[in-house]
N, C-alpha and C positions, 0 to 999 in steps of 0.2 A: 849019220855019217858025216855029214858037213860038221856039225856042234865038235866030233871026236877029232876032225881033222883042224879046226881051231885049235883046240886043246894042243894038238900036236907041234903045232904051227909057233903057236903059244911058249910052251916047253921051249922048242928049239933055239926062238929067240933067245929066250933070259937065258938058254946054255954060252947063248953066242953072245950074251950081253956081259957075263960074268967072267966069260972067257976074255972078253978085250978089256974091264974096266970095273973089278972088283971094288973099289973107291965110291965109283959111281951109286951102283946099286944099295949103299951103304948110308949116302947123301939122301938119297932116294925115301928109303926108309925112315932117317931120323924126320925129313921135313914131314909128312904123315902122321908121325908121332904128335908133332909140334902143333900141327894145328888140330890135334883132336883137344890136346889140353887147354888150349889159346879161348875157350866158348867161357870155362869157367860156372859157376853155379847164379843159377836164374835169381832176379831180382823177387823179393815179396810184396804182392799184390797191397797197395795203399791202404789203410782202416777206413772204412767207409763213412759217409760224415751223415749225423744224426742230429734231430732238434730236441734237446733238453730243457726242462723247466724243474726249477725248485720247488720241492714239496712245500703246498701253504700250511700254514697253523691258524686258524682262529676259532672261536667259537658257532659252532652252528643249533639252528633251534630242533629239535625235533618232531617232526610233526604224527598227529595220528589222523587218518581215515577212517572215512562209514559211507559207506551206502546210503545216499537218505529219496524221499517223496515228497515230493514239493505236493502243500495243499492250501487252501483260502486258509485265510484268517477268521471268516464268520461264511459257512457255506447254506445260506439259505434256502431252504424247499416252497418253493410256492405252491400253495393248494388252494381249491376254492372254498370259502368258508359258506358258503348258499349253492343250494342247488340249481341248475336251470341250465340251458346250452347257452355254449359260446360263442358271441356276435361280433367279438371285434379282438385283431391282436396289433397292441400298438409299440411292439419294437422291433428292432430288426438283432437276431440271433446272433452272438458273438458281442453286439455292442457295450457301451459302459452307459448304465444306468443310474439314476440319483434316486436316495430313497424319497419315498412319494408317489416315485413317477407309473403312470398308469402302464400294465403289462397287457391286461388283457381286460376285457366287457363282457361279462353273462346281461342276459337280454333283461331288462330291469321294467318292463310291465307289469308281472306278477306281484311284485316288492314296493312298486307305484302304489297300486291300486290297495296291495296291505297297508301302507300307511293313510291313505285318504281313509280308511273305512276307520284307520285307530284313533284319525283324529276327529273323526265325526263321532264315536262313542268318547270321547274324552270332551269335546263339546256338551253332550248329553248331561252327563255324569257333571260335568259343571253347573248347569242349567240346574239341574236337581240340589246339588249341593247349596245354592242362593237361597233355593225357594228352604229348604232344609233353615237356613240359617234364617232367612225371614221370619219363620214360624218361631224360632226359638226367641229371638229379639221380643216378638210381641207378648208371648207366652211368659220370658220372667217377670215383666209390673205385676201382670195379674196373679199369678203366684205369689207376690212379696204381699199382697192382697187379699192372699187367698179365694181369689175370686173359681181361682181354678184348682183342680186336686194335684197332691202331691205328684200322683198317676202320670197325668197329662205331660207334669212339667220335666218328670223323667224319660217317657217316651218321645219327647221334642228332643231333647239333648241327644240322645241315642242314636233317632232320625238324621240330627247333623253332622253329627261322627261319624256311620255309616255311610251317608254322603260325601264327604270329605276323603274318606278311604277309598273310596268309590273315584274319585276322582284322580288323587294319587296311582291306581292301578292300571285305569286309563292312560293315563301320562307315561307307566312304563311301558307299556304296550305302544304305544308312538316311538317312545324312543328306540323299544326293540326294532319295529317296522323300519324307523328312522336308520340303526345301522345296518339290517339285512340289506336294504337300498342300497345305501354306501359300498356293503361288500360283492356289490355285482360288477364294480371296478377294482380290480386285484390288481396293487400296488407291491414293487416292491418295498422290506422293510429295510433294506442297507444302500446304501454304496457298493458298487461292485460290476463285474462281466455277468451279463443276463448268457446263460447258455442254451444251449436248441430248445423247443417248445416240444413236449409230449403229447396238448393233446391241441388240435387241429378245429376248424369252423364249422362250428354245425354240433361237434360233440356237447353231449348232458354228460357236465360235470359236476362236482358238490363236493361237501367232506366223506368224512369216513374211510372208506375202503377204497375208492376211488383213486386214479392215478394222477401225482403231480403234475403240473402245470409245466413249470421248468424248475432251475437251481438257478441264483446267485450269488456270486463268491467275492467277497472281499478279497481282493488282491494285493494290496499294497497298504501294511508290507503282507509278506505270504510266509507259511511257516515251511520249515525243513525236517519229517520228521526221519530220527535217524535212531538204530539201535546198537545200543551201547550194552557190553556183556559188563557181569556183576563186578569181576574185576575193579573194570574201568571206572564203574559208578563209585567202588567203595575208594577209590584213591581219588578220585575227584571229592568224595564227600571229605575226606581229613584236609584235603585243601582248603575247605569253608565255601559257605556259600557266597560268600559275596567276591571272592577270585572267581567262581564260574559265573558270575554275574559280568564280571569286567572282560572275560575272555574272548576276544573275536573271532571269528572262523571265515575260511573262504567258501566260495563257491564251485563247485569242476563241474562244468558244464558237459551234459554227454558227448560233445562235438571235441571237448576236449579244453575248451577255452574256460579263462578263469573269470567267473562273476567281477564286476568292476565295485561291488559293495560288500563290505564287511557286514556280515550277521552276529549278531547274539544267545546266549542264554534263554529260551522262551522258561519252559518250564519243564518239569521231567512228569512222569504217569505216577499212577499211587501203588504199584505192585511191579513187581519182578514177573515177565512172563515165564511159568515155570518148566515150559516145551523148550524154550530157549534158550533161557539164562541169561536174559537181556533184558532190558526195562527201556522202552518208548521214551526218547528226549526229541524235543521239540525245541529247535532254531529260528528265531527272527530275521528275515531277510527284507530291506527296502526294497521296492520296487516301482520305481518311478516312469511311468510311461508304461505301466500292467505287461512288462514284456514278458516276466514267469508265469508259468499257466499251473494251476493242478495237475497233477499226472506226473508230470515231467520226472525224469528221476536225473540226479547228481551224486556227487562226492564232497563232503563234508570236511575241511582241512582245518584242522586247530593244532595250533603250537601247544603242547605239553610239555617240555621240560628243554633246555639248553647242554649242549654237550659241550663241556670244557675242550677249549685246545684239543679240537679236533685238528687231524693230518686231511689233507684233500688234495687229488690229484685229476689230472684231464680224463675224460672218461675215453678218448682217444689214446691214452698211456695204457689201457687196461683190457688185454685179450683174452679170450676164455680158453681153456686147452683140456679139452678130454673133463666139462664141468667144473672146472677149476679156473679160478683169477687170477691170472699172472702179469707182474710189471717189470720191465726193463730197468734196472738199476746202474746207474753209470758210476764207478765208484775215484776214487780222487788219482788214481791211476790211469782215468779215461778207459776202463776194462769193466766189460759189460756181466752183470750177475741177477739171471732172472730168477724172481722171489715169488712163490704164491704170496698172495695176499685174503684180506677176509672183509669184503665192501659190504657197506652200508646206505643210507640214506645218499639222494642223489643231489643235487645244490647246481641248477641249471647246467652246466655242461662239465662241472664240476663230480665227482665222488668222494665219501668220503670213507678213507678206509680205518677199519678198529685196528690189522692187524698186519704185521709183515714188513714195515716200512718205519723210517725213522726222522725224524724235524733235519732239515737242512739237507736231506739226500736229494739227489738227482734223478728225474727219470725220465725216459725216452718218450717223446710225444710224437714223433715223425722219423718213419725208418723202420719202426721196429721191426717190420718184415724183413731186414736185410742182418740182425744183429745173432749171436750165437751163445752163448754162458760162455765167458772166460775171453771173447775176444773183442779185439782194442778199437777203438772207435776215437772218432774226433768230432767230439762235441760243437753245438753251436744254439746260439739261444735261441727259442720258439718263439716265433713272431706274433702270434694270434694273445688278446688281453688273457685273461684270466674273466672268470663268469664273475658277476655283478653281484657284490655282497651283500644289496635287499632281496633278490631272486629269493623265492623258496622253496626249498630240497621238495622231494616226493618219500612216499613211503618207506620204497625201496627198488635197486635196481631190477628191473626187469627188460629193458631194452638192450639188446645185441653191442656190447662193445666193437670195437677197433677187429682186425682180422687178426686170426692167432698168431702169435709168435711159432716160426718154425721150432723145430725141435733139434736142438745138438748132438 
């Protein structure tokens, strides 16, 4: 009721408003008008500003990977070469040992006593061999004589020959006693890391069937082995051997960090494994201060071939969208045109792309979250260097670019 009697109230007025001052209500109106058009059309929002860098051009190397096993150089088995238990262990497990140096003592009583006895029958057998020769000395005058028969003077000669041999076999019998002795101290035969001990004080050890002693391993340098598929072998072999002689390779240590020494060429295996289709090559790596162990495993990095004038761009320019690479391209317009692309090898913070892109473009390294296909932008140059052109690339990308570019 109130609202309708407005209304009415309303009404009445502008009857009584029109009634005294038709002019007015006219004024009224145009001003209304005037400041509805007086607003005019809205300003457009500024092109948002972006960090650009020029696409680089230079040459990058190519590298290839393998999986390798770090092993000694010369991994030696200790075993005891005489039988008897073991009385004494003289190194401590882990340490580096010189060859010579004693490892361990089998009880050397038994091996004492065999040689005292061999050199008392080697005494004997001497003793006999004199008198042997004695008789023969007196026996040829009387022979040139004929005092004595032909008989005699062959059976004396005989007597000293058998003597004499007699003496000789004695003498090997000492010497044998003589190294049994010796191998009751089990020496290593290299340079190298003595590693844990097998068997324990108080065990009967010996050769044969019996369980090693310990291992030690030549460490330095230590080999890398890695497998290389046939492929790879047969383009490396039209290269000659003496280019994979010259060739260096890195080390990628499991933690991720790069060996601080370059390796070599050791040797490759004599067959093709036929379950795999890879052939065993074998890399020389120094090791100074034995810090490579056996065991360890790494990645094997060799440059194989140079890629001409390659294109490379911030790996920060490069978002992935729905498995696909894509890069902000700023064109001479300052108007922005996203391109797939097709990456490659990576060159420290660097990528390099085969596809998509062209010498001398421009592309967004900061912002590209804010950038759209087709609209306008105002560039400015990327302050961070460009990646260090000894660095060296990886295989291939595998780590998470930049955030995606939205979508238009």
């Amino acid at each position: 009721m109130l609202s309708s009697g407005l209304r009415c109230r309303s009404r009445h007025s502008l009857r009584g408003l029109s009634r005294f001052n038709p002019h007015l209500v006219i004024i009224v109106l145009l001003l209304f008008v005037a400041a509805g058009c007086s607003k005019g059309p809205q300003e457009a929002p500024a092109p948002p500003t972006v960090a650009v860098t020029t696409i680089i051009q230079k040459d990058v190397p190519v590298y290839n990977e393998w999986i390798g096993t770090l092993d000694g150089l010369v991994n030696a088995t200790i075993r005891a070469q005489v039988q008897g238990y073991l009385i004494r262990q003289n190194y401590k497990e882990g340490d580096f040992v010189r060859t010579g140096q004693v490892l361990f003592e089998i009880d050397p009583r038994t091996f004492q006593a065999a040689l005292d006895q061999a050199k008392g029958e080697l005494e004997a057998q001497q003793a006999r061999w004199t008198t042997a020769k004695a008789n023969l000395a007196r026996i040829k005058p009387l022979a040139e004589q004929n005092a004595v028969s032909k008989k005699d003077l062959d059976d004396s000669m005989g007597t000293e020959q058998s003597a004499r041999a007699a003496v000789f076999s004695a003498q090997a019998k000492v010497d044998k006693a003589q190294l049994d002795l010796g191998f009751t101290k089990v020496t290593s035969p290299v340079d190298g890391i003595a590693g844990l001990a097998k068997a324990q004080i108080g065990n009967l050890v010996g050769p044969g069937g019996m369980e090693e002693l310990t291992t030690v391993s030549t460490v330095n340098p230590i080999k890398v082995y890695i497998q290389v598929s046939e492929q790879e072998y047969l383009t490396a072999g039209r290269a000659g051997e003496k280019r994979a002689e010259n060739v260096k390779g890195e080390l990628i240590l499991a933690d991720g960090s790069v060996y601080p020494y370059k390796g070599t060429f050791g040797f490759a295996d004599r067959q093709i494994d036929v379950k795999t289709g890879t052939i065993k090559v074998a890399c020389i790596f120094p090791n100074p201060g034995n810090f490579l162990r056996p065991g360890q495993y790494g990645k094997v990095r060799v440059a194989t071939s140079i890629r001409k004038d390659a294109l490379l761009v911030p790996q920060r320019s490069v978002a992935e969208v729905q498995g696909k690479y894509m890069v902000a391209v700023v064109g001479a317009d300052n108007k922005v045109d996203m391109r797939p692309v097709k990456a490659a090898e990576r060159v420290d913070s660097l990528w390099v792309i085969l596809e998509g892109l062209k010498p001398g473009e421009r592309v967004v390294v900061e912002g590209i979250q804010k950038v759209r296909p087709g609209m306008p932008v105002t560039p400015k140059p990327f302050a961070e260097a460009p990646a260090k052109a000894e660095t060296k690339p990886e295989a291939k990308p595998e780590a998470k670019p930049a955030a995606p570019a939205a979508k238009g």
